[in-house]
GUDRENDO-517035 format. One record per residue (C-alpha): x, y, z; residue number from 1. Coordinates in steps of 0.5 Angstrom, whole numbers, padded with zeros to 4 digits, always signed. Example, Ala and Ser with C-alpha at 12.3 -4.5 7.8 and 13.67 -1.06 7.14 Angstrom:
BEGIN
u->+0025	v->-0009	w->+0016	seq->1
u->+0027	v->-0002	w->+0014	seq->2
% end
This chain:
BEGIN
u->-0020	v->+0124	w->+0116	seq->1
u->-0028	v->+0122	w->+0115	seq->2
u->-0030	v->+0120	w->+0109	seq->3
u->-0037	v->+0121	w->+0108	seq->4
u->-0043	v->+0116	w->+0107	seq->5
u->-0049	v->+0115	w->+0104	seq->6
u->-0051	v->+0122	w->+0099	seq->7
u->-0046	v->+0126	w->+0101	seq->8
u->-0041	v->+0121	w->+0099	seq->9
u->-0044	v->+0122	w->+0092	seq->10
u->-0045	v->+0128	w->+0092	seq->11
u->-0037	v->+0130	w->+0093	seq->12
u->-0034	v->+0128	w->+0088	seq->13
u->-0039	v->+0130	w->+0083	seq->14
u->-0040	v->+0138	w->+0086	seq->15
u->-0034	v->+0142	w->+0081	seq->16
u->-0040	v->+0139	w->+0076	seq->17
u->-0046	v->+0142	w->+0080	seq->18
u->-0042	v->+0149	w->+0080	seq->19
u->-0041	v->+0148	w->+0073	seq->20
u->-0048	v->+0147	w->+0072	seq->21
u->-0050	v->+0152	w->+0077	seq->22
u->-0045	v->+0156	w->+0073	seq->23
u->-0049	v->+0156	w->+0067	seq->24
u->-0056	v->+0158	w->+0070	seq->25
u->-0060	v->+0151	w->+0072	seq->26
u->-0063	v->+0151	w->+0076	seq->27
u->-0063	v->+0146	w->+0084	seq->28
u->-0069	v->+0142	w->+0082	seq->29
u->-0066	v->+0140	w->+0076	seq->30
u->-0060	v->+0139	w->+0078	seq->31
u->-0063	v->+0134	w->+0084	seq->32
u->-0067	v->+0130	w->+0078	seq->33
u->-0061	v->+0129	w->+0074	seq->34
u->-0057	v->+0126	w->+0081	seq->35
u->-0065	v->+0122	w->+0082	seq->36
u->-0064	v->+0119	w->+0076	seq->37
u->-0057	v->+0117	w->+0077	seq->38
u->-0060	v->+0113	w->+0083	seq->39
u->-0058	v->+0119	w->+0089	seq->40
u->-0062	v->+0118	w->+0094	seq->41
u->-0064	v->+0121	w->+0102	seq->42
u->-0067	v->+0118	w->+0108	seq->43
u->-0068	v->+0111	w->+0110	seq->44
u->-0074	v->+0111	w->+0106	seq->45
u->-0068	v->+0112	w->+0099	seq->46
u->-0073	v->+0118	w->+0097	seq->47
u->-0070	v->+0121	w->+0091	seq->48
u->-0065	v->+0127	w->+0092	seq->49
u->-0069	v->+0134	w->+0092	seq->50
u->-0067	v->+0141	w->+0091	seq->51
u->-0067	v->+0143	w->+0099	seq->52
u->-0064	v->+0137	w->+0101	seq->53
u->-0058	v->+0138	w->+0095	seq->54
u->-0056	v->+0145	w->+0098	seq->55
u->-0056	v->+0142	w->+0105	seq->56
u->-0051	v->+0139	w->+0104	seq->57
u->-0047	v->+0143	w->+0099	seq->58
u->-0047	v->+0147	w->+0105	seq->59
u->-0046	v->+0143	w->+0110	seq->60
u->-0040	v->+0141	w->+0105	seq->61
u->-0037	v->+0148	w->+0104	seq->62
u->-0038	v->+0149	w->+0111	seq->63
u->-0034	v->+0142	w->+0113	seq->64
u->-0028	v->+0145	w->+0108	seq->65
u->-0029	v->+0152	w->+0112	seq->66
u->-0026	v->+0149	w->+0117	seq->67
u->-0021	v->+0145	w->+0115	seq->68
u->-0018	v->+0150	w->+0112	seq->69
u->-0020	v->+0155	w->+0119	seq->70
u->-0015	v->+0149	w->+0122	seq->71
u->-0010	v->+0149	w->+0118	seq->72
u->-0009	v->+0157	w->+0119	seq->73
u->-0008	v->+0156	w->+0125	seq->74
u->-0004	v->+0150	w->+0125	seq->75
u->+0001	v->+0154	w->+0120	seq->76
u->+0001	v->+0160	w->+0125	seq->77
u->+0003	v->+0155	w->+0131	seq->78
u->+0011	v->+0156	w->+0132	seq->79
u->+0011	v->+0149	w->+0137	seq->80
u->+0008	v->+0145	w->+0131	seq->81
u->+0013	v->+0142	w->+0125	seq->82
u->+0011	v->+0146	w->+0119	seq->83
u->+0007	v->+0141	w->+0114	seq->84
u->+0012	v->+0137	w->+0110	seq->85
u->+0012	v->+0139	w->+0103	seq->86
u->+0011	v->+0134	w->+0098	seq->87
u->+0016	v->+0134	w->+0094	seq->88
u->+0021	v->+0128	w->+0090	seq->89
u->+0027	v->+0125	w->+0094	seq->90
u->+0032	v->+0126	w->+0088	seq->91
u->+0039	v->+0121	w->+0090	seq->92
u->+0046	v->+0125	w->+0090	seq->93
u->+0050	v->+0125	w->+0083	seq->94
u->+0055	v->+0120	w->+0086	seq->95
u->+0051	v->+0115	w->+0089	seq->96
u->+0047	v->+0115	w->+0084	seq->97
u->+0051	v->+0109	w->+0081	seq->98
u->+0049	v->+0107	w->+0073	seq->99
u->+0049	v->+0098	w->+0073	seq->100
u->+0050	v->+0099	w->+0081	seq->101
u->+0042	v->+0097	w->+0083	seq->102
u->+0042	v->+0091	w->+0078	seq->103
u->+0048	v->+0088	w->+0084	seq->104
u->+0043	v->+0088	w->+0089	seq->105
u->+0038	v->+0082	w->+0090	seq->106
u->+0032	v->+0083	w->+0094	seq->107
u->+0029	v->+0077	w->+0098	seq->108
u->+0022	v->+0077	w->+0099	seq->109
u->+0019	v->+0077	w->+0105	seq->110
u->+0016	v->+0069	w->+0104	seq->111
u->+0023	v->+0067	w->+0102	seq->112
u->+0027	v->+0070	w->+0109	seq->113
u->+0021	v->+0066	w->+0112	seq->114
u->+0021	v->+0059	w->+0108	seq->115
u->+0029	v->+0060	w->+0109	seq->116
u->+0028	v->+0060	w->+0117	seq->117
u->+0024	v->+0054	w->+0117	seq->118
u->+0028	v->+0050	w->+0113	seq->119
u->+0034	v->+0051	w->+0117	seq->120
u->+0030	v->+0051	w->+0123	seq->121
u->+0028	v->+0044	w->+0121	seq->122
u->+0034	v->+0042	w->+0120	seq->123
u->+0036	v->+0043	w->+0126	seq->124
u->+0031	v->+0039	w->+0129	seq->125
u->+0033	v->+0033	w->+0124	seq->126
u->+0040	v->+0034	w->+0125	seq->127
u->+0043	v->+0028	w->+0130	seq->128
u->+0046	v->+0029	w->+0136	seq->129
u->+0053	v->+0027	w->+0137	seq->130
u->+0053	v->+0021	w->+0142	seq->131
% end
């Protein structure tokens, strides 16, 4: 997935609050001044955000998730393609899960199989040849 950059990467996480605000009648400009202030900025040039600018990429927002959820419908209805897994918790059988059994199990890292390997490596560098 894309991840958004410059303004629209502000503003995408922030848009719940700016429905909510739309929500409350204010309006676009005031909006916009509010994310000016916060250091939301359009342009090469890091003109403040205006109210046009902010809608455009509302819009264009909503219309990216649009068609996301477009692809996804049509995905659900493809019989070829596996469904979408489900996310959900793997939960072991009541007999595997044993109380005290995991205590048994000693993990090595990753840096001590490799420190292991080159020790027994070096020792088989320095181990004398019988003559």
């Amino acid at each position: 997935m894309r991840s958004g950059t410059g303004a629209t990467a502000l503003i995408e996480p922030v848009l719940p609050l700016i429905r909510e605000l739309r929500a409350q009648k204010h309006g676009w400009a005031a909006i916009a001044g509010a994310l000016a202030k916060q250091g939301v900025a359009q342009g090469a040039d890091r003109q403040p955000i205006t109210a046009r600018r902010l809608t455009a990429l509302i819009a264009a927002i909503d219309k990216r998730e649009r068609r996301k959820q477009g692809r996804l419908a049509a995905r659900t209805m493809r019989r070829d393609l596996a469904p979408a897994p489900r996310s959900h918790a793997l939960v072991l059988s009541a007999d595997l899960n044993v109380a005290g059994r995991g205590a048994e199990v000693v993990t090595a890292t990753e840096e001590d199989i490799r420190r292991q390997e080159f020790e027994d490596r070096v020792r088989s560098l320095l181990r004398e040849d019988p003559v």
